[in-house]
C-alpha positions as CSV (number, residue, x, y, z in Angstrom):
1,X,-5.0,-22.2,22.3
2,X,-3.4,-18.8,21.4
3,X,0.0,-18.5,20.0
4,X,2.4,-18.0,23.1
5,X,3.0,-14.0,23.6
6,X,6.6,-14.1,22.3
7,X,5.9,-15.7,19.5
8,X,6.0,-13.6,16.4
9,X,2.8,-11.9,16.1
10,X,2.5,-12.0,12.2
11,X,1.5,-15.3,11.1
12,X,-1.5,-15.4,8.4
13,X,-0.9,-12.7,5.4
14,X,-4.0,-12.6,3.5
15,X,-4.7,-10.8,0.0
16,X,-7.8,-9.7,-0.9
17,X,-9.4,-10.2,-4.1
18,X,-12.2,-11.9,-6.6
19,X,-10.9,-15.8,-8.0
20,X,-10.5,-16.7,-11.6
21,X,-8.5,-15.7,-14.6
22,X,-11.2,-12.9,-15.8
23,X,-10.1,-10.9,-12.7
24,X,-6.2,-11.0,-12.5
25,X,-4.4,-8.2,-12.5
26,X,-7.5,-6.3,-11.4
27,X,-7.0,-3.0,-9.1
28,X,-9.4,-4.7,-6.4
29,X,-6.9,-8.0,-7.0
30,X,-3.9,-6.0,-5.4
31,X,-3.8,-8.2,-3.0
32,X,-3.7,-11.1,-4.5
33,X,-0.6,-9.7,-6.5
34,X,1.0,-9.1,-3.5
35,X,0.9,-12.3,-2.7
36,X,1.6,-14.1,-5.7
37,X,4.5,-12.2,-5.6
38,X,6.1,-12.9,-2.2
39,X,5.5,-16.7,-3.5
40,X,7.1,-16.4,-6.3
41,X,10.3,-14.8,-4.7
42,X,10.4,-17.3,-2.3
43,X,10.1,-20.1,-4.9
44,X,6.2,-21.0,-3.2
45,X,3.7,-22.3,-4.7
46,X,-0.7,-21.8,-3.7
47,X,-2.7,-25.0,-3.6
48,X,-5.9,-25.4,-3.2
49,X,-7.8,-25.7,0.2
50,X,-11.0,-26.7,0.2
51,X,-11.5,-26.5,4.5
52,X,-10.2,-22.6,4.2
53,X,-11.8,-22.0,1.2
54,X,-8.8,-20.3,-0.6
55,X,-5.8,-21.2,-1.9
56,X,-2.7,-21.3,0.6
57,X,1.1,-21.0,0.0
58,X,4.1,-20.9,3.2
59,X,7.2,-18.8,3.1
60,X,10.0,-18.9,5.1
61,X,10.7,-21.5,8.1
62,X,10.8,-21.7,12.4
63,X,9.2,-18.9,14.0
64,X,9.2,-16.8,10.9
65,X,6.9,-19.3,8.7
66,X,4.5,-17.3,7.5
67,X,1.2,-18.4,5.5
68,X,-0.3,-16.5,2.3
69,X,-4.1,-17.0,1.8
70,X,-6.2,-16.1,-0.9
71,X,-9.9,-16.7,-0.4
72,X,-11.6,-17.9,-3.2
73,X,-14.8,-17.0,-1.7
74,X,-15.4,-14.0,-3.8
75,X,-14.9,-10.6,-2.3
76,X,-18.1,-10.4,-0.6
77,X,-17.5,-13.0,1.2
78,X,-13.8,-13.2,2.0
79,X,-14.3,-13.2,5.8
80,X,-15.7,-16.8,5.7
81,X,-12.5,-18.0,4.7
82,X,-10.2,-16.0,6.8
83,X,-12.6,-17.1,9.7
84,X,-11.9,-20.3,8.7
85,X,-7.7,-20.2,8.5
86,X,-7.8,-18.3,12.0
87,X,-9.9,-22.0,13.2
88,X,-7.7,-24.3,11.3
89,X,-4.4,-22.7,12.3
90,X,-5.7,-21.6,16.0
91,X,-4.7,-18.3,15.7
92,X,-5.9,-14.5,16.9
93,X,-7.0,-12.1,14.9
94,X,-4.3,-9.9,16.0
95,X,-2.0,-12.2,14.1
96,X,-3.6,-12.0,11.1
97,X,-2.5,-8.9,7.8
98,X,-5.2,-8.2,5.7
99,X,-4.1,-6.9,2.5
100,X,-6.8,-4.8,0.8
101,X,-6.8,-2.0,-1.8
102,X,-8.4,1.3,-1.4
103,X,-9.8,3.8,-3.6
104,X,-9.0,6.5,-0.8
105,X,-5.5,6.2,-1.3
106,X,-3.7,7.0,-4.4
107,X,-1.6,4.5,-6.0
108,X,1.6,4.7,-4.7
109,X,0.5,4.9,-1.0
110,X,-0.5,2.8,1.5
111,X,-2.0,3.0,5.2
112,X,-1.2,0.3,7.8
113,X,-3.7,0.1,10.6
114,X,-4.1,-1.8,13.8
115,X,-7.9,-1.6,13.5
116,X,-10.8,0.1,11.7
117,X,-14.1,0.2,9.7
118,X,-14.5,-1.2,6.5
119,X,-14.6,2.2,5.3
120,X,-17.1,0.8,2.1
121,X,-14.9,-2.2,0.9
122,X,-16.8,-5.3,0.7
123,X,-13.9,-7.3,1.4
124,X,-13.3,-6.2,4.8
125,X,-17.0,-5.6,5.7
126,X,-17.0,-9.5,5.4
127,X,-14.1,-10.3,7.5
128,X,-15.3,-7.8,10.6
129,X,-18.8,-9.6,10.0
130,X,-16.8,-13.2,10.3
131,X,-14.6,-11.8,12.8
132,X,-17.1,-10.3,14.9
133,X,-15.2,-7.0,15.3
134,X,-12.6,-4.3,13.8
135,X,-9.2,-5.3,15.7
136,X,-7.3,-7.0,12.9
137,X,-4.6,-5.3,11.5
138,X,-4.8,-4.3,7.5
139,X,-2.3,-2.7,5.0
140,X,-4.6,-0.5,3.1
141,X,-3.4,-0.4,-1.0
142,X,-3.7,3.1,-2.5
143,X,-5.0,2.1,-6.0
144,X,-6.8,5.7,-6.7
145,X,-10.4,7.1,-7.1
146,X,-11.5,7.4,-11.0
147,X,-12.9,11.0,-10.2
148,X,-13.1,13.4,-7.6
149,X,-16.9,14.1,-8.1
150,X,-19.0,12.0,-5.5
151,X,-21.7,11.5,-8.2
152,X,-19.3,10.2,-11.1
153,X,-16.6,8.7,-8.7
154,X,-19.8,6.4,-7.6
155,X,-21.1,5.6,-10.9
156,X,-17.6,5.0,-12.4
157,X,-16.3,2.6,-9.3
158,X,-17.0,-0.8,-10.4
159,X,-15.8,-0.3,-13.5
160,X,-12.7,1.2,-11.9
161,X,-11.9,-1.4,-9.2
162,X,-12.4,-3.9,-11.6
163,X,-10.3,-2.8,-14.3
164,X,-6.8,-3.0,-15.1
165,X,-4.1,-0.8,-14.0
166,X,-3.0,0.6,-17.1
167,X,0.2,0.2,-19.0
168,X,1.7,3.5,-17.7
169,X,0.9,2.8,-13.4
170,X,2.4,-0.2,-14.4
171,X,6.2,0.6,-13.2
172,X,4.5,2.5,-10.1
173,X,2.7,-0.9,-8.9
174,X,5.7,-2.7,-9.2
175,X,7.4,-0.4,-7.3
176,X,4.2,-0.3,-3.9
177,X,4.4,-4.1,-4.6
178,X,8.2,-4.2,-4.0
179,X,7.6,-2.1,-0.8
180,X,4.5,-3.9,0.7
181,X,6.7,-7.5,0.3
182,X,10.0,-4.9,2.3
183,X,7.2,-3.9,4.7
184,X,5.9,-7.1,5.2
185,X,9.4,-8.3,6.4
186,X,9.6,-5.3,8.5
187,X,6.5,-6.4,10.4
188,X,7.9,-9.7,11.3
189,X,11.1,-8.3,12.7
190,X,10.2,-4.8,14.3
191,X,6.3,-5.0,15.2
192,X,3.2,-3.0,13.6
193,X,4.2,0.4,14.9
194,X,7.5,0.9,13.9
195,X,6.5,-1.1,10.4
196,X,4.2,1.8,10.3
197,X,6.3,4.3,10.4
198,X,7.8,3.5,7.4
199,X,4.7,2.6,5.8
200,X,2.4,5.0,6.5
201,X,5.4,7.5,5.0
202,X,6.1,6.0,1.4
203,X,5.2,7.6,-1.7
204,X,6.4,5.3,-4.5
205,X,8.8,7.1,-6.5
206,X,6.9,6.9,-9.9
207,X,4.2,8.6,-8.5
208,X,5.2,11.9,-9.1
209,X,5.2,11.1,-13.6
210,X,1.7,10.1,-13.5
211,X,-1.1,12.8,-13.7
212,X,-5.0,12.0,-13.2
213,X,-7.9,11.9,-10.4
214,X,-7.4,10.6,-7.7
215,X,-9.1,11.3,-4.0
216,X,-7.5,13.4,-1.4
217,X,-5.8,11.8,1.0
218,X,-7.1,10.6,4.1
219,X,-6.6,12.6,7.6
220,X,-4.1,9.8,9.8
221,X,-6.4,7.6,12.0
């Protein structure tokens, strides 16, 4: 049974990223920092669940409860367990915000979308697999490109995506962390579109002191 049509429509917040120690704080992690975050402001803590395969966490209370998964599945294969929390908690995938970093973005932006392609990210190749289509919403992560050249951008992008940010982006993740937790919140109180808005528009205010390839940005979808 779907969630009744006035309820709010954000109810499953899922990060994106790979499980264990040798991985946090990793650019492709961004998600999960995201999350661990909210948690941690809201004095919630992840346990384990084996039937979602991820590790779930609950903020807030009444019709603004709002559940935090992190699939422990592995990247590749992070749609099995949001598949499985959509069963478990008999929700649509329209309720669902997949957080998700992107290389076409530079850090400090972010991109929230109704819908799309995976756009090359494992992560959400999985979950439109599991899903069985592209209408889920996503808040796309700007965590930059490490070059501009096709050819070394491709041969550099493991490495990149599974490094560290680096002492000096530091203050500027804190800062896109601070404002995905705001727009998060502005989701559950004003809807997608006008949570967009505001979104789609930021430019974290570090981002102007730090110097280095990144991708263009993307033309709007």
């Amino acid at each position: 049974m779907a969630s009744p049509a006035g309820a709010n429509p954000l109810q499953l917040l899922v990060g994106l990223g790979n499980p264990g120690v040798q991985y946090a704080g990793t650019r492709h992690n961004v998600g999960f920092m995201a999350l661990e975050r909210l948690a941690a402001q809201n004095g919630s803590t992840f346990r384990q669940q084996s039937k979602l395969h991820g590790l779930l966490a609950e903020v807030g209370s009444g019709p603004n409860r709002l559940r935090l998964l992190m699939p422990q599945t592995f990247m590749n294969d992070s749609g099995r367990s949001i598949r499985a929390a959509l069963d478990w908690f008999d929700l649509e995938p329209h309720q669902l915000l997949v957080l998700v970093d992107d290389m076409d973005l530079p850090l400090g932006r972010m991109r929230l979308r109704r819908s799309g392609g995976a756009g090359g990210h494992n992560g959400l190749r999985s979950t439109i697999s599991h899903l069985g289509g592209e209408a889920f919403p996503r808040l796309r992560i700007g965590i930059g490109a490490p070059a501009l050249n096709p050819v070394e951008r491709k041969q550099r992008t493991v490495g990149h995506v599974l490094g560290r940010f680096s002492p000096a982006e530091q203050p500027l993740v804190d800062e896109v962390l601070e404002e995905v937790l705001a727009g998060v919140a502005l989701i559950q109180r004003l809807g997608l579109e006008r949570a967009g808005n505001q979104l789609n528009g930021f430019l974290a205010p570090s981002a102007a002191k730090l110097a280095g390839p990144s991708a263009p940005e993307p033309p709007a979808a």
